[in-house]
C-alpha positions as CSV (number, residue, x, y, z in Angstrom):
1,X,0.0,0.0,0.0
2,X,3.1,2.4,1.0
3,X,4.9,1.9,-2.8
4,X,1.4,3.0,-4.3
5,X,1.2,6.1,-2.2
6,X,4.6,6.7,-2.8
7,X,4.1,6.4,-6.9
8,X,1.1,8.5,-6.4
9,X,2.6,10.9,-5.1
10,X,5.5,11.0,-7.6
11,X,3.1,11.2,-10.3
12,X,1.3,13.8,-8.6
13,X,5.0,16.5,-8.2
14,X,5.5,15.4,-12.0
15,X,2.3,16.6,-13.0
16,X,2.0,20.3,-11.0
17,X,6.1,20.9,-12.1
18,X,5.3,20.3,-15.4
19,X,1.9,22.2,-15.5
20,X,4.0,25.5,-13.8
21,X,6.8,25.3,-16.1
22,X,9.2,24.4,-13.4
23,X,11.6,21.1,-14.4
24,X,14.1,20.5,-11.8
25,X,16.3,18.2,-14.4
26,X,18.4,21.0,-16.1
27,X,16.5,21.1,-19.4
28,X,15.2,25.0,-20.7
29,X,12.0,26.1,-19.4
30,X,9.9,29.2,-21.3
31,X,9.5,32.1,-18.8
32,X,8.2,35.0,-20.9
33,X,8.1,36.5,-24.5
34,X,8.0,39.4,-26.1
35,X,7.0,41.2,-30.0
36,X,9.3,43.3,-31.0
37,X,9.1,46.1,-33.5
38,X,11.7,47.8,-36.0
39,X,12.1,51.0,-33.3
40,X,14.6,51.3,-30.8
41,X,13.3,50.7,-27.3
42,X,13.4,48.7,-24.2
43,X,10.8,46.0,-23.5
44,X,11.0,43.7,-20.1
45,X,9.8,40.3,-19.7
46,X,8.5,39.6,-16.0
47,X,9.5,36.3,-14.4
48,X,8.6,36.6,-10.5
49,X,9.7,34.7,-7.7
50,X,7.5,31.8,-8.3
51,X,9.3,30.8,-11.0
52,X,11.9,29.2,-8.8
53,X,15.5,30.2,-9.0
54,X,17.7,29.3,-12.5
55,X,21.7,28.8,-13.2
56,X,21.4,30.6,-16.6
57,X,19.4,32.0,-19.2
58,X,19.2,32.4,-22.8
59,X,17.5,34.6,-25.5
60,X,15.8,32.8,-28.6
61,X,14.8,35.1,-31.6
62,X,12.4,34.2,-34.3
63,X,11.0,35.5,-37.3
64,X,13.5,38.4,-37.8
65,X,17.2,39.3,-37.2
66,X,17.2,41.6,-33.7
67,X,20.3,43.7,-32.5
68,X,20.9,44.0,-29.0
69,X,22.1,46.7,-27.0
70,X,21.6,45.9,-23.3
71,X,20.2,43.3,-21.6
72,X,19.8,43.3,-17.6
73,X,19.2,40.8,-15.5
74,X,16.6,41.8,-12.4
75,X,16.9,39.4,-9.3
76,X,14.3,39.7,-6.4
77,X,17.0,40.4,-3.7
78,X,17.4,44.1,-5.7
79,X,20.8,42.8,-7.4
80,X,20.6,43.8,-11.2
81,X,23.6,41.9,-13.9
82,X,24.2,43.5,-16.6
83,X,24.5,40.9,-20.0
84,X,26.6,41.9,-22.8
85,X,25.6,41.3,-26.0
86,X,26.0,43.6,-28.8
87,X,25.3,41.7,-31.6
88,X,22.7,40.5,-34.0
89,X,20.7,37.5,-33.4
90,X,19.2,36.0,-36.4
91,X,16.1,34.6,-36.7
92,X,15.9,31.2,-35.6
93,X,19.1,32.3,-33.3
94,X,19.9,32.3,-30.0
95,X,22.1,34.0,-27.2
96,X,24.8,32.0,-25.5
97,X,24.1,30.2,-22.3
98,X,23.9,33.4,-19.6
99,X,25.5,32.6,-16.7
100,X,23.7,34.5,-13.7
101,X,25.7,35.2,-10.8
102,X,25.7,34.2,-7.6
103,X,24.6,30.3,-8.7
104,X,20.8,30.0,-8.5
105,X,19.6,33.1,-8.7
106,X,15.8,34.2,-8.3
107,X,14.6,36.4,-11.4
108,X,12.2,39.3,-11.1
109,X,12.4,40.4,-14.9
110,X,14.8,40.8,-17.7
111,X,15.2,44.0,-19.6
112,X,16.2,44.6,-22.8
113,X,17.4,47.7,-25.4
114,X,16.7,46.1,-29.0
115,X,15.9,47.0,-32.5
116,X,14.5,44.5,-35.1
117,X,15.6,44.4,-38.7
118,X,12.1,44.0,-39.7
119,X,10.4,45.6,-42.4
120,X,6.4,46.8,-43.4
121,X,5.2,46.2,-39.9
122,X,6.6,43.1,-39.7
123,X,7.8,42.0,-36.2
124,X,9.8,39.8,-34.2
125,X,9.6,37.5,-31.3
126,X,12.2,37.6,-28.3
127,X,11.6,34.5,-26.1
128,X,13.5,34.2,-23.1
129,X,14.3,31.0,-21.6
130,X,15.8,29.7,-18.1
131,X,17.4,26.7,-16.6
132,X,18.4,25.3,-13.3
């Protein structure tokens, strides 16, 4: 009766870590995008502390080349890390592995200064991904 409880209850932490994102087992979770536009500006993509804490994060672009200026990282203790990028990411792309200081490190939001190479009101997508 124990070994079913147990399995039961294995089943059961699977299930809600998969349902809130959250995967203990080092792979990439999704924790925010963004549409981006051919201007200059800044954007920020909210993570919150419920989110768990994460080793690294990475950038993933699709459907248009972006630049990046600046990129900050925003931790929930008040500590900010600034990520240097400076480069174009095309689409289908990706940022290197971001280490975050510190180890696991609890995200409050990521900003970043971009401009898409997008044309006609076309846009971009900026996905930003964690892991632990």
């Amino acid at each position: 009766m124990s070994l079913r409880l147990l399995g039961a209850c294995a089943i059961l932490l699977a299930t809600t870590a998969c349902a809130t994102g959250q995967r203990a087992d080092g792979t990439w979770v999704r924790l925010g995008e963004r549409t981006v536009t051919d201007r200059l500006e800044g954007d920020r993509i909210v993570v919150g502390a419920a989110r768990g804490e994460f080793l690294e994060i990475k950038l993933l672009v699709r459907r248009a080349p972006v630049d990046f200026y600046e990129v900050v990282v925003l931790y929930a203790n008040g500590d900010r890390q600034q990520v240097s990028i400076r480069r174009t990411i095309a689409a289908g792309g990706e940022t290197r592995a971001i280490d975050l200081l510190g180890r696991y490190r609890t995200i409050r939001a990521v900003e970043f200064l971009y401009d898409a190479n997008t044309m006609a009101g076309r846009t971009a997508t900026v996905r930003l991904l964690g892991r632990r």
